[in-house]
C-alpha positions as CSV (number, residue, x, y, z in Angstrom):
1,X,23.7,-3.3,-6.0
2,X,24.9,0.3,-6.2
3,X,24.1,1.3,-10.0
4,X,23.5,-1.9,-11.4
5,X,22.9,-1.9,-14.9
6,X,21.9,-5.9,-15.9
7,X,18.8,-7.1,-15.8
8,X,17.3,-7.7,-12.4
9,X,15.2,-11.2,-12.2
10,X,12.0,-11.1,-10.6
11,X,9.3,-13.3,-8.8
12,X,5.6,-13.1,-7.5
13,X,4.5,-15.4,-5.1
14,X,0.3,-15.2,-4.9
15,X,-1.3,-15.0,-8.1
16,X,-4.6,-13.2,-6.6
17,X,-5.7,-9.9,-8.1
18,X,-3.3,-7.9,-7.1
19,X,-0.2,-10.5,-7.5
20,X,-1.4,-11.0,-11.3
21,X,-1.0,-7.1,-11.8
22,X,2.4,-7.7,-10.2
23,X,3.2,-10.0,-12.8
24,X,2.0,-8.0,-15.9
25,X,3.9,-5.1,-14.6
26,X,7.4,-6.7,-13.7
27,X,6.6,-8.2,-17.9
28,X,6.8,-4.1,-19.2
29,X,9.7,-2.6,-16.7
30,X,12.6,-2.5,-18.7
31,X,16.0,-3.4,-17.4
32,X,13.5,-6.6,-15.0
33,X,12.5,-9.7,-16.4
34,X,9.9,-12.1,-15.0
35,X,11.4,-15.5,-14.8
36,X,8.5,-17.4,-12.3
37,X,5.8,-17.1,-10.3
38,X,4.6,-19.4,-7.3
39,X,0.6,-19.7,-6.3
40,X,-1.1,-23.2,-5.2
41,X,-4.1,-23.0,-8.0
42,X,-3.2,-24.3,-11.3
43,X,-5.8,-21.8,-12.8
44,X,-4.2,-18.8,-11.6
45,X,-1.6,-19.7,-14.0
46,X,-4.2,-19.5,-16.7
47,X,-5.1,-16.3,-15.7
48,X,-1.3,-14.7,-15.6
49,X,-0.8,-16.2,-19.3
50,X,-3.6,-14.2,-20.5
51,X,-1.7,-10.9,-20.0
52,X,1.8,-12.0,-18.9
53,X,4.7,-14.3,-19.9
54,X,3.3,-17.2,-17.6
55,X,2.5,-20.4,-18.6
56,X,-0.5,-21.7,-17.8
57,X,0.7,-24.8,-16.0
58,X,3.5,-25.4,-13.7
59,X,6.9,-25.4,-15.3
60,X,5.4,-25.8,-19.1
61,X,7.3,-25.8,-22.4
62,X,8.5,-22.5,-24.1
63,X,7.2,-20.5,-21.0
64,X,9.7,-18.0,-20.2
65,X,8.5,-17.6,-16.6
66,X,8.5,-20.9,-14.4
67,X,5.6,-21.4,-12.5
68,X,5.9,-23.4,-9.1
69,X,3.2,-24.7,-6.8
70,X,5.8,-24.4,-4.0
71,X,7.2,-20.8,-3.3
72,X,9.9,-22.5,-1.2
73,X,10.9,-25.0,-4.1
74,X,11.1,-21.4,-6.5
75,X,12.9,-19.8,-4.0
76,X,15.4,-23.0,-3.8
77,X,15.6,-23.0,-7.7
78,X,15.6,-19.7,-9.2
79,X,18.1,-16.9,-9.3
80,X,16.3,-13.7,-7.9
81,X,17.3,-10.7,-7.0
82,X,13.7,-9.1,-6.1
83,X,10.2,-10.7,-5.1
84,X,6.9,-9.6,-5.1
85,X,4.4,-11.1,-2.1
86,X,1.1,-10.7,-3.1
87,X,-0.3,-14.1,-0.5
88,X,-3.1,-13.5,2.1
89,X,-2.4,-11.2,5.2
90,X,-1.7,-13.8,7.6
91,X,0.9,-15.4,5.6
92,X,3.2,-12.1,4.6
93,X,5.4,-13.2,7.6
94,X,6.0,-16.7,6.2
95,X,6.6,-16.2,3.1
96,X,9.0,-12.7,3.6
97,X,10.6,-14.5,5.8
98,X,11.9,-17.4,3.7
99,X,12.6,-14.7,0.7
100,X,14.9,-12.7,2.9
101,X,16.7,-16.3,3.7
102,X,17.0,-16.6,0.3
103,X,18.8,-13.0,0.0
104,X,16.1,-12.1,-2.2
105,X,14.5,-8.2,-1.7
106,X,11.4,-8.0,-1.2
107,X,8.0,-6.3,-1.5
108,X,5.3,-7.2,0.5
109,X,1.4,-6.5,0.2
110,X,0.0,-3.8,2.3
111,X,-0.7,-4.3,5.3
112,X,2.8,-5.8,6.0
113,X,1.9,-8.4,8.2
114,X,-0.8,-9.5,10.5
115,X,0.4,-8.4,13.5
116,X,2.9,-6.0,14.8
117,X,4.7,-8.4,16.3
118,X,5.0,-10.6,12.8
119,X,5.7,-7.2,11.0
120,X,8.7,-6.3,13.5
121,X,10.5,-9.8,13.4
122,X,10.0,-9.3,9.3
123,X,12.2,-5.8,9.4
124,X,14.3,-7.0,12.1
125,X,15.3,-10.0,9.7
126,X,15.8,-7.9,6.7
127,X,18.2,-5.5,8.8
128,X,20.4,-8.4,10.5
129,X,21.1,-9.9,6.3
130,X,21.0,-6.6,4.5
131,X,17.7,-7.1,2.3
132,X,15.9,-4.4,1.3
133,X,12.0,-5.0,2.4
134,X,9.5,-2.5,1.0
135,X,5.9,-2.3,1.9
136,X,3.4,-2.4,-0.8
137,X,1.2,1.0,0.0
138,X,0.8,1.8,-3.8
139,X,-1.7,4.8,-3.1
140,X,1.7,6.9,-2.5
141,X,2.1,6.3,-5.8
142,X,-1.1,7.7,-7.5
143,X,0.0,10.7,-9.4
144,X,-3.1,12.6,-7.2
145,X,-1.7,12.5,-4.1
146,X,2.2,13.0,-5.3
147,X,0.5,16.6,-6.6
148,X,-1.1,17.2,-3.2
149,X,2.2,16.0,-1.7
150,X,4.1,18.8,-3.6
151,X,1.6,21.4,-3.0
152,X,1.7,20.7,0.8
153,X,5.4,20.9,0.8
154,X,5.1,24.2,-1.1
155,X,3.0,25.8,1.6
156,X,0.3,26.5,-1.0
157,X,-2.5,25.2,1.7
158,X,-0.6,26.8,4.9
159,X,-1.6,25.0,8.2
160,X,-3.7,21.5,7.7
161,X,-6.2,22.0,9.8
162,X,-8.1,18.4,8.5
163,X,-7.8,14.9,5.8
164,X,-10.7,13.4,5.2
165,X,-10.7,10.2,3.3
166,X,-14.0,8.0,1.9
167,X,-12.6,4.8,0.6
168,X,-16.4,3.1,-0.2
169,X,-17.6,0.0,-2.6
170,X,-18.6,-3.0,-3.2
171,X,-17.3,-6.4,-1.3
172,X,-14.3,-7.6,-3.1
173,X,-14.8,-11.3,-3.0
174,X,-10.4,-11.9,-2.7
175,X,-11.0,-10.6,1.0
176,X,-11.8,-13.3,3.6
177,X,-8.9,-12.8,6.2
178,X,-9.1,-9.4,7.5
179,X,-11.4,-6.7,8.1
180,X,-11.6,-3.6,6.3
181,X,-9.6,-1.9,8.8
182,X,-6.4,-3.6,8.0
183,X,-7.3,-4.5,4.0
184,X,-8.6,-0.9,3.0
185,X,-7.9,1.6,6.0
186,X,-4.0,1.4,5.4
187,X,-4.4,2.5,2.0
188,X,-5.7,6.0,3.7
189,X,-3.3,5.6,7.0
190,X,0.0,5.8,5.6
191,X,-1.1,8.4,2.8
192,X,-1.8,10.6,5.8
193,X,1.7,9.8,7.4
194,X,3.4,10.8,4.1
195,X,1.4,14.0,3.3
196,X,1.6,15.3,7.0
197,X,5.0,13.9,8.1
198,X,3.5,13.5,11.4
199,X,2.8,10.9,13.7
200,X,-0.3,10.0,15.3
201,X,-1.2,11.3,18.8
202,X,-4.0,9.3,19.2
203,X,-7.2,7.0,17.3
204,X,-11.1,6.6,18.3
205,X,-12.8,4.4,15.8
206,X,-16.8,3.4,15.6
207,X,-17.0,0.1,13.4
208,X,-19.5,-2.4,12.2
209,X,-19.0,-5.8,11.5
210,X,-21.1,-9.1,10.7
211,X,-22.6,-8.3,7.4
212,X,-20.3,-9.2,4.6
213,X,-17.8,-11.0,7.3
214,X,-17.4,-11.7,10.9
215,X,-14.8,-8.7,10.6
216,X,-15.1,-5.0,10.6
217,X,-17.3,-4.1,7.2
218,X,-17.3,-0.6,8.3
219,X,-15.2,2.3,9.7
220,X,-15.4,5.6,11.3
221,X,-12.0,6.7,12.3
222,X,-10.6,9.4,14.2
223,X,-6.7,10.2,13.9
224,X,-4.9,13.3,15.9
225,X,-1.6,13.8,14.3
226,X,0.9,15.7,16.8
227,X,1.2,18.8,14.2
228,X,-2.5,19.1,15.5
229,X,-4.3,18.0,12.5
230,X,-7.1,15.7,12.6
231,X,-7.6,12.7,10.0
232,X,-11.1,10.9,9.0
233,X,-11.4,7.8,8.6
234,X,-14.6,7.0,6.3
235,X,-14.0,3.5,5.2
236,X,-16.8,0.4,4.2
237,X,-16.8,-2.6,1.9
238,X,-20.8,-2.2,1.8
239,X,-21.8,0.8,-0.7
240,X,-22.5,0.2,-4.0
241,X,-20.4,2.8,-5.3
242,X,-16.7,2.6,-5.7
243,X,-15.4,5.8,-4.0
244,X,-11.3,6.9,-3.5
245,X,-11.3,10.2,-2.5
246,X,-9.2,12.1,0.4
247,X,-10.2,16.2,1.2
248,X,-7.0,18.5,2.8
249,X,-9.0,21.1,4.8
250,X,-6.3,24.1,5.2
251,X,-5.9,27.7,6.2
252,X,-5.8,28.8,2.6
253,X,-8.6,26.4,1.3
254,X,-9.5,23.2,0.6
255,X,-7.6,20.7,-1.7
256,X,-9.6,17.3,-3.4
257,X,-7.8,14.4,-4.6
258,X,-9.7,11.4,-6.5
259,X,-8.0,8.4,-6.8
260,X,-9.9,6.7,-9.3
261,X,-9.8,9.8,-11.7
262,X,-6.8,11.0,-10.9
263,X,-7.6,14.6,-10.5
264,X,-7.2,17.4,-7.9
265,X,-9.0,20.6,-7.3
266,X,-8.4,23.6,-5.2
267,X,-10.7,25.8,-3.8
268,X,-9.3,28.9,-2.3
269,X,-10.4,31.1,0.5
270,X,-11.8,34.5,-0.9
271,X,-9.5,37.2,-1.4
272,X,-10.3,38.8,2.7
273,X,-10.0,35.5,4.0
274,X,-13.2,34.3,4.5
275,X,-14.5,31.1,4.3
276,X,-17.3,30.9,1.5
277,X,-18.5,29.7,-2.0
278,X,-15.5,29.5,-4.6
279,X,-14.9,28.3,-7.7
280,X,-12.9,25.5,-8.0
281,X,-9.2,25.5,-10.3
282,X,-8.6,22.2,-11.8
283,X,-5.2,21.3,-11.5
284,X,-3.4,19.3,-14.0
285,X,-2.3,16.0,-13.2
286,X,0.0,13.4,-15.3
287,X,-1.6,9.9,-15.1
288,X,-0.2,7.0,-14.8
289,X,-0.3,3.4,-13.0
290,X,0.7,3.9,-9.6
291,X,1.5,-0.1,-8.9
292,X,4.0,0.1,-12.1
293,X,5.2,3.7,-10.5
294,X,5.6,1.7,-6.9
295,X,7.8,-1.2,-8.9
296,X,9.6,1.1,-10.9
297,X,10.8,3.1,-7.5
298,X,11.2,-0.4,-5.9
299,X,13.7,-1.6,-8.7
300,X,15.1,1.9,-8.6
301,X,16.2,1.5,-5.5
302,X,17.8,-2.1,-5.6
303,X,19.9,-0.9,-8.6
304,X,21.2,2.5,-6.5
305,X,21.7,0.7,-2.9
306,X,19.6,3.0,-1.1
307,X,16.4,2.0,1.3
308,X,13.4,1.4,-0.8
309,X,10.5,4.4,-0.6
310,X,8.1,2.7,1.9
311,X,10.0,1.1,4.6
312,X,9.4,-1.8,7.0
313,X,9.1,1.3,9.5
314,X,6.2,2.7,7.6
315,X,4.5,-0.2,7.0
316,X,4.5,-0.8,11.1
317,X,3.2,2.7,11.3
318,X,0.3,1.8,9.1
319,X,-0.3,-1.5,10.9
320,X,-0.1,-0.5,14.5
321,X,-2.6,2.5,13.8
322,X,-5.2,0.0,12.0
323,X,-4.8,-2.4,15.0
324,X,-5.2,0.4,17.5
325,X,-8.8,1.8,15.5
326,X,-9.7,-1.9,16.1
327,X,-9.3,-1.8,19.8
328,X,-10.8,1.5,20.0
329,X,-14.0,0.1,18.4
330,X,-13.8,-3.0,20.8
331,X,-13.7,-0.4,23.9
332,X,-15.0,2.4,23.3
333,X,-12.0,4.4,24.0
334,X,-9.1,6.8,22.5
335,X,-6.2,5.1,22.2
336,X,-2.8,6.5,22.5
337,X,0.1,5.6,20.4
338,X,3.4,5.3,21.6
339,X,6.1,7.7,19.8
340,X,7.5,5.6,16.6
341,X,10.8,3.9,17.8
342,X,12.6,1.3,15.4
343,X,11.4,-1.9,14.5
């Protein structure tokens, strides 16, 4: 698909919260057109038409999108070339599974499956046909942490010494299959993988769980990346508050990202090195929408033949940390993670 100019047709299978967004998004890329979505509720169709192309019943009149209430039966019918799969954790294997049968690329939720073992035999199958199979971890796309990014690979903080992210709010009613250790703690993971470029030593993780689920509600986390830097884990479904923040703790001061706001601060270390009160400089930061950001560089790398931004590799990263802070928190110890090898 090396510089492909035509249109490229696009799918969304899950019409929840975050696979409606898919859908209005793939609707305002140019150069993509949505031509049908899959979910099993006739009222998520209703939904998508409010802001999308979709009909609001399966395969209507006039809609220029098909809906399906079979993924496999789209999958069978339509032409696609990419695929967005925005189901429940424990069925991302299924369902990336039959879309890489298909020959169709695809990106898959964060986290990218629920189990390491799931999430290998998922990248092993896109290797053996050839299908690109990115991982949806769209908080590398919020314009915040691409500054920090390029500030860190400048040097402008010297050594990291410490990340610290608080990723706090209230219960989102969509969750019922997972804890927040594998819905929200990813988010955080992988942001530190691609900020640091280091991998992860080993985890100790304090949780709670039993009061919005009979899964972890809330998450102390302790990461040791190899380059010596340590990464905080401060992660609930319980506050009130919604809170995306992440703190970069270096020799030359401190850098603050908020998701939600988009902005970054620095505060430097005073002029003979010490470590004390300083004002902050404000630095300027071009919004945008990271999930449109994250499709756009998805699409962008279909048409140019290269691997897509967040790989199957990453995504196992991610995963295998999150299920390792869980069996910390279960026994009460550090554990160790193995040197990446392929999946």
């Amino acid at each position: 698909m090396t510089g492909d100019k035509r249109t490229l047709r696009a799918g969304v299978i899950g019409l929840g919260s975050m696979g409606l967004n898919h859908a209005r998004v793939y609707g305002e890329i140019e150069g993509v057109e949505l031509v049908a979505v899959a979910d099993v509720s006739r009222e998520r169709f209703a939904l998508a038409s409010a802001s999308t192309n979709v009909g609001e019943d399966f395969s209507p009149p006039g809609a220029t999108a098909n809906t399906y209430p079979d993924y496999h039966r789209m999958l069978a019918e339509e032409r696609l070339d990419l695929v967005s799969v925005c189901v429940p954790t424990l069925l991302h294997r299924e369902v990336a599974l039959a879309a890489i049968e298909k020959s169709v690329a695809v990106l898959v939720e964060k986290p990218i499956a629920a189990t390491t073992d799931e999430g290998r035999a998922m990248a092993k199958a896109s290797r053996a046909a050839g299908v690109p199979l990115m991982v949806g971890h769209v908080e590398r796309f919020n314009p915040a942490v691409l500054e920090v990014k390029r500030r860190l690979a400048a040097g402008e903080l010297g050594r990291v010494y410490q990340l610290y992210a608080r990723r706090t709010g209230p219960f989102p009613e969509r969750v019922r299959d997972v804890g927040v250790v594998h819905d929200l703690a990813p988010h955080d993971i992988d942001v530190m993988f691609f900020l640091l470029e280091s991998e992860v030593e080993h985890v100790y993780a304090e949780t709670l769980q039993g009061v919005a689920t009979e899964h972890e509600d809330m998450l102390w986390g302790v990461l040791r990346f190899r380059c010596g830097a340590v990464g905080v884990l401060d992660v609930n479904w319980l506050t009130p508050t919604k809170v995306r923040q992440l703190s970069i703790l270096g020799e030359k001061g401190l850098l603050q990202a908020d998701y939600l706001s988009q902005q970054v601060s620095f505060y430097p270390k005073s002029g003979d090195g010490q470590s004390r009160d300083t004002a902050p400089q404000a630095i300027r930061v071009e919004s945008a929408e990271p999930l449109r950001l994250e499709l756009e560089a998805f699409v962008e790398a279909l048409r140019h033949g290269v691997a897509p931004p967040v790989t199957a590799e990453d995504g196992l990263a991610a995963l295998e940390t999150a299920s390792l802070l869980v069996e910390s928190a279960r026994t009460g110890r550090a554990m160790p993670l193995p040197a990446r090898r392929p999946a």
